[in-house]
C-alpha positions in Angstrom: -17.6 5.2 4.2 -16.8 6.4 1.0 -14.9 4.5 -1.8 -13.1 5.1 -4.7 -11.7 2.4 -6.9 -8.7 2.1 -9.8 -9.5 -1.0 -11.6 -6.3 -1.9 -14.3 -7.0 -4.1 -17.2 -4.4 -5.7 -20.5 -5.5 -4.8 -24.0 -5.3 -7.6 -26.1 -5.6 -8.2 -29.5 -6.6 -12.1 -31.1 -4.9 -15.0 -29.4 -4.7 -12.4 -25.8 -1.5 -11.0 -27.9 -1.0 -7.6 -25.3 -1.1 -4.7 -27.5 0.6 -1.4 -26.4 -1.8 0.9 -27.4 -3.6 3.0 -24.5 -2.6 6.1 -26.3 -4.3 5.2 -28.9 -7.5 4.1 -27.2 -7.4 7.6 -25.4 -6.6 10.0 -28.3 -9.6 8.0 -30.2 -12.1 8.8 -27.6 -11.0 12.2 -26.5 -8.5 13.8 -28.9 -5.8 13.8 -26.5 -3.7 11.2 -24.3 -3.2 13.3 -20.6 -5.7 13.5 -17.3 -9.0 11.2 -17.1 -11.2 11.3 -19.5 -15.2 10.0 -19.2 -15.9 7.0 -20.9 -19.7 6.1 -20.0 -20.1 6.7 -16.9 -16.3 5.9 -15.8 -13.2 7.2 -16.3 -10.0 5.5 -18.2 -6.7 6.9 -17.9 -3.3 5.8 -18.6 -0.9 3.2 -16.8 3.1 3.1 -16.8 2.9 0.3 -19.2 1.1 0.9 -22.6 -0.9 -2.6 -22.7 -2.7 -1.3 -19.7 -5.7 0.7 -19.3 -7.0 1.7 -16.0 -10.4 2.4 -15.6 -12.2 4.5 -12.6 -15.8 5.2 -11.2 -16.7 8.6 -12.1 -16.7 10.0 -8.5 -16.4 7.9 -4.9 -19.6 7.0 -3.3 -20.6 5.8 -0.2 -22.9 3.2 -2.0 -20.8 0.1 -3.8 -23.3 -1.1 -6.2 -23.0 2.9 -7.5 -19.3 2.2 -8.0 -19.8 -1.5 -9.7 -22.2 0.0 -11.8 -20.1 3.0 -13.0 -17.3 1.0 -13.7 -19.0 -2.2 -15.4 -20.9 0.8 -17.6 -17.5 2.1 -19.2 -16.2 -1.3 -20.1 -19.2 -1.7 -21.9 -19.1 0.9 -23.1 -15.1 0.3 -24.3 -16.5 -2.9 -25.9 -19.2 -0.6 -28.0 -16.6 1.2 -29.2 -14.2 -1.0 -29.7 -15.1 -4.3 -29.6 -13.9 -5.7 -33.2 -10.2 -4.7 -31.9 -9.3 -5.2 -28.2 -10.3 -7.7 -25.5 -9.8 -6.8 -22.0 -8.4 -9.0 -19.3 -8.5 -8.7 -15.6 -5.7 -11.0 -12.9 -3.0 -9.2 -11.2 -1.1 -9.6 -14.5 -1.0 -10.9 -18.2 -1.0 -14.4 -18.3 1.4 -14.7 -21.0 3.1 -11.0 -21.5 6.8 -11.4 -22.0 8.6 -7.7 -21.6 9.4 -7.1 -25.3 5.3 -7.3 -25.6 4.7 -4.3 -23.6 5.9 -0.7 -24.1 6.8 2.8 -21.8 4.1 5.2 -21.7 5.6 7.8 -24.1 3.9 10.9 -24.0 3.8 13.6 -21.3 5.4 12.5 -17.4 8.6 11.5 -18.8 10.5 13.3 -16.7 8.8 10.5 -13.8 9.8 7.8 -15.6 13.3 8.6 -16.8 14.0 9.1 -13.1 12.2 6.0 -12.0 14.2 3.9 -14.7 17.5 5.5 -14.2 17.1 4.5 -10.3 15.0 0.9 -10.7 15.0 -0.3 -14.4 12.0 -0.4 -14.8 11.6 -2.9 -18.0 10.8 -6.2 -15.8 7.7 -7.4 -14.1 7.1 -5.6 -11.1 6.6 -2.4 -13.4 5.4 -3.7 -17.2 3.3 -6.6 -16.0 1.6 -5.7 -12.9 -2.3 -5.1 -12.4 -3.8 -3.8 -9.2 -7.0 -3.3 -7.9 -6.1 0.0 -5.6 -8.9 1.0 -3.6 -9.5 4.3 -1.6 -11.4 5.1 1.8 -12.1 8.0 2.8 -10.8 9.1 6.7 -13.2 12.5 8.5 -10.4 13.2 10.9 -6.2 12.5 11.2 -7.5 10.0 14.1 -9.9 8.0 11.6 -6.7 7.9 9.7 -4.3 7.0 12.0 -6.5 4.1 13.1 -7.6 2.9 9.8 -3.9 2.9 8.6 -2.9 0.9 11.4 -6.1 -1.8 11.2 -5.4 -2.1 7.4 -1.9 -2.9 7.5 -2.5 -5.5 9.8 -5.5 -7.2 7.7 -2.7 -7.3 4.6 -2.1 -10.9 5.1 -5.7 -11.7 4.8 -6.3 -9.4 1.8 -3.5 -10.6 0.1 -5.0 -14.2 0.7 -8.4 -13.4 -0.9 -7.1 -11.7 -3.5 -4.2 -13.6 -4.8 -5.1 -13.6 -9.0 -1.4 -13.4 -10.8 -0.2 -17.3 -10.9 0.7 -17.3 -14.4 4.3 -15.5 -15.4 4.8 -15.7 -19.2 2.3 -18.4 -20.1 4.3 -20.8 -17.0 2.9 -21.2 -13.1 6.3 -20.6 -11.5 4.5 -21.9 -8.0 2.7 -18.9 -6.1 -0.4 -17.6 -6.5 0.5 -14.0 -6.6 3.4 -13.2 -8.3 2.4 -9.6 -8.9 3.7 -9.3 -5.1 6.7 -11.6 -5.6 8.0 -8.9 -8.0 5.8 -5.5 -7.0 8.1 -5.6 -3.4 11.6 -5.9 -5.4 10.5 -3.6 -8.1 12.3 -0.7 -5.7 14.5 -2.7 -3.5 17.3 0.0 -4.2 15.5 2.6 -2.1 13.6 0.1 0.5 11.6 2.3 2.7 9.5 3.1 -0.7 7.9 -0.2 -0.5 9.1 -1.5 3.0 8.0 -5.5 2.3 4.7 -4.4 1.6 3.8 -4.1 5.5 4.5 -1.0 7.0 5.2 0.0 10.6 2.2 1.3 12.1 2.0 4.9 12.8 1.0 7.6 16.2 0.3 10.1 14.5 0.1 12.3 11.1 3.0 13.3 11.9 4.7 10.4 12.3 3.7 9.6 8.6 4.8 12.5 7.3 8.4 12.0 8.6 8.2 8.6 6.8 7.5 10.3 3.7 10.5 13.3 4.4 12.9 10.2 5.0 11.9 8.8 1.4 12.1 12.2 -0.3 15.7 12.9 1.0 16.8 9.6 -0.1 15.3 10.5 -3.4 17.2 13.9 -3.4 20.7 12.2 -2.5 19.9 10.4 -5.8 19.1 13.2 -7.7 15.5 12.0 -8.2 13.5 15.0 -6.3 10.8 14.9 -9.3 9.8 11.8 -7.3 9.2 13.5 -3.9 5.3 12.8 -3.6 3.2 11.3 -1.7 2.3 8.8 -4.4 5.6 7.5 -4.6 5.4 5.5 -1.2 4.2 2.0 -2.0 4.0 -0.2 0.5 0.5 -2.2 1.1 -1.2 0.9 2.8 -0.3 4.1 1.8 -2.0 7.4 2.9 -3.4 10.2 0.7 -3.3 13.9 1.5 -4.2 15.3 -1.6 -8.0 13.4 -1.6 -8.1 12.3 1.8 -8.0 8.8 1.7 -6.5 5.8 2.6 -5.0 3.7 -0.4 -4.6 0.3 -0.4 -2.6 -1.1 -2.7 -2.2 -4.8 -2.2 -4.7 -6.7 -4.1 -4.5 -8.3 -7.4 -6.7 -6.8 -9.7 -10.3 -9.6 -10.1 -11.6 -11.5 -13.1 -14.9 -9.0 -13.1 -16.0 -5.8 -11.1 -18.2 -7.6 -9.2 -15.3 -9.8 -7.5 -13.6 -5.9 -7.1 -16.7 -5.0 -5.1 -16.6 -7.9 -2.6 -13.3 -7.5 -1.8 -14.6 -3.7 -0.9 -17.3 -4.8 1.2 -15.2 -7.6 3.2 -13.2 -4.3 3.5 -15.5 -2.0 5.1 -17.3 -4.4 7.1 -13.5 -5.2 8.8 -13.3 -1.5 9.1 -16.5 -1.1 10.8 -16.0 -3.9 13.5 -15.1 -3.3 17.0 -14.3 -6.5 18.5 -11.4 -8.0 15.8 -8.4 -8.9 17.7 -5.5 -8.6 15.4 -1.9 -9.3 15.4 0.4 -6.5 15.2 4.1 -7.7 15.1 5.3 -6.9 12.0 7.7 -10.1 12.0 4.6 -12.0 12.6 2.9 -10.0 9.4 5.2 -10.7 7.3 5.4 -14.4 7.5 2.0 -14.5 7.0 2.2 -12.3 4.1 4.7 -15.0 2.7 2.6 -17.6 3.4 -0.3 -15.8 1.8 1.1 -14.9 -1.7 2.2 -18.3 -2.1 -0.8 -20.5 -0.8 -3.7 -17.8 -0.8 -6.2 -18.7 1.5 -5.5 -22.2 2.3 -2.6 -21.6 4.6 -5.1 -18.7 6.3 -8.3 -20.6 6.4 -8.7 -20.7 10.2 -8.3 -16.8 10.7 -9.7 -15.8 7.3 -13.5 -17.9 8.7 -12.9 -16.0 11.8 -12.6 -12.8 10.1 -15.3 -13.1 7.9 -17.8 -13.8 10.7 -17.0 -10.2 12.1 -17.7 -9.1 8.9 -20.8 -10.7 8.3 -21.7 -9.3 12.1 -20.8 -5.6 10.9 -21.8 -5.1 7.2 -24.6 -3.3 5.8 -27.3 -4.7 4.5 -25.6 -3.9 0.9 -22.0 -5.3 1.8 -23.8 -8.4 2.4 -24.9 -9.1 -0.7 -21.4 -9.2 -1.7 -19.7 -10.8 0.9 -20.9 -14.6 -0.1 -18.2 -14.0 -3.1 -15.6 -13.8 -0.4 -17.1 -16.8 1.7 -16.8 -18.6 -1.4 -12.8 -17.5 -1.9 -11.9 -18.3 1.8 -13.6 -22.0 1.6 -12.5 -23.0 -2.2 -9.4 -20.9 -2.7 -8.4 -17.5 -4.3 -9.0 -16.9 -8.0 -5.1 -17.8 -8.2 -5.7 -20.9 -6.8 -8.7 -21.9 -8.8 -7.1 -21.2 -11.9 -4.0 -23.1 -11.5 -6.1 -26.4 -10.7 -7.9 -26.1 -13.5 -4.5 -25.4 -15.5 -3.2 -28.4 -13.8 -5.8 -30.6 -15.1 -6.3 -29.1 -18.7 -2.9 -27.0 -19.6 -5.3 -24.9 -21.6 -4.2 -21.1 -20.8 -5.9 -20.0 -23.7 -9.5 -21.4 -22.7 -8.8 -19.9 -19.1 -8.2 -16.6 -20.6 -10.8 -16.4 -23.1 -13.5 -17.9 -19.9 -11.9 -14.7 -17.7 -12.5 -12.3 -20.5 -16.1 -13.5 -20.7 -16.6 -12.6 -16.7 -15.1 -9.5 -17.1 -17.2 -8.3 -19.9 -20.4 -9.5 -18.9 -19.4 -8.6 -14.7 -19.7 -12.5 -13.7 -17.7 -13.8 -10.8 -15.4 -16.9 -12.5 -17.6 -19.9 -10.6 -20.6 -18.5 -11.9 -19.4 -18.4 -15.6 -18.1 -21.6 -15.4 -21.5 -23.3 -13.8 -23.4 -21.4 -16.7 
């Protein structure tokens, strides 16, 4: 199957101060601040929020060690270049960022913004502070579509729980271990088929999904926010891409390095690839375990997360498997959320935690093996 990944990283100065300065980063290696530019052999572009830089593989593959690859080359590539000025920082957002930290994207797209502002406001959390880890699969037919898209957004529970990596909110740990979510699903709540509590309904057909999207456009257009009618601007967990066929999903927090990113890709596929899962489909059901999920991670999953993993083991490549252990690892001891609030708990020192996650993301090591090292 092949993937494509969006990988969103802070830019920090000393002390993990967020510094708002993409533009700057992206006029100093190409001359000018719009489209995707190469940087090694990935691609950066820009994010809403100006202390963010997102960074890409430089084309989908079916192969997931070509995508880690790609995108650990241009982070090292960012630290050749600029390594006496900027750290970057994984988790589904900044540790410490307060609002006033962070700026707008300034430059072209305004016309997006102003209208998503005027309608949301977007100076809070669930827009300046947020840090995904979106990832793309490719569907061959609208029937590989439908049925991926209705697999997915039953899985979101369980993604969520392996994923979890935001529990800090401006340097405090307000309780759940992926606040990204908590504030991602209200960031909209004024037009709330856009996000639709992160779990969708599932679909028949193409059709079907397009009518979804025609409902959310004339809303828009009631408003007087038609720039905004595109297929992008749907947002729950699973979304579906016309433009480069593919199937977005948009739920997990972004990892400590790229080779966490990757597992969570293979546990992915492999889920994809199985025949025999038996899933639940209420969405009622889904989204009490969604709750459950961003608050606890894995632990209040564990039973169907080990059961889930053992059909993935059963239908991965001989690749994916080399990745999935990271996974096992998450589903036994905890999310990356829940790791790092116990060892908050026990040592209050936020500024060792980041400065250890900065260390995994530049040198691509999974947070447990940086810390046995």
């Amino acid at each position: 199957m092949k993937t494509g990944t969006e990988h969103e990283y802070s830019l920090n100065g000393p002390g993990f101060v967020p510094l708002p300065e993409s533009d700057r980063i992206l006029a100093e290696v190409s001359g000018r601040w719009d489209g995707e530019i190469p940087l090694g052999r990935s691609i950066i572009c820009k994010e809403l929020q100006k202390t963010v830089l997102e960074f890409a593989p430089d084309h989908p593959s079916v192969r997931l060690s070509e995508l880690e690859s790609s995108i650990h080359n241009g982070i090292a590539e960012f630290y050749r270049r600029f390594q006496d000025r900027y750290t970057l920082l994984g988790l589904g957002m900044h540790p410490t960022l307060s609002l006033d930290q962070t700026r707008v994207w300034d430059h072209d797209e305004g016309e997006y913004y102003d209208a998503y502002d005027r309608l949301f406001s977007i100076r809070q959390h669930g827009w300046l502070n947020i840090q995904a880890l979106q990832v793309n699969l490719e569907y061959q037919s609208w029937a590989e579509l439908v049925e991926m898209h209705n697999t997915l957004r039953c899985l979101i529970p369980f993604l969520i729980a392996v994923s979890a990596a935001s529990p800090f909110v401006e340097g405090n740990t307000p309780g759940p271990v992926d606040n990204r979510l908590l504030y991602y699903r209200e960031n909209q709540a004024q037009v709330p088929a856009i996000c639709n509590g992160i779990v969708p309904e599932p679909i028949g057909s193409v059709g079907e999904y397009r009518e979804r999207l025609s409902g959310i456009y004339a809303e828009l257009e009631a408003r007087d926010a038609a720039v905004l009618c595109e297929e992008w601007v749907a947002s729950p967990g699973v979304i579906v891409r016309f433009s480069r066929p593919c199937v977005e999903i948009k739920v997990p927090d972004e990892q400590e390095c790229v080779r966490s990113d990757i597992a969570f890709c293979a546990f992915v596929r492999a889920l994809l690839r199985s025949r025999h899962l038996t899933l639940e489909d209420d969405r009622n059901a889904l989204l009490e375990m969604t709750e459950k999920a961003i608050h606890t991670g894995t632990s209040g999953l564990r039973d169907e997360l080990e059961n889930l993993y053992k059909h993935a083991e059963k239908s991965a490549t001989r690749e994916e498997r080399r990745y999935l252990p990271l996974i096992r690892r998450r589903i036994d001891k905890g999310s990356l959320g829940q790791i790092l609030i116990e060892r908050f708990r026990d040592t209050g020192d936020l500024q060792g935690i980041m400065q250890d996650l900065a260390v995994c993301l530049r040198e691509n090591q999974p947070y447990e093996e940086q810390q046995k090292g």
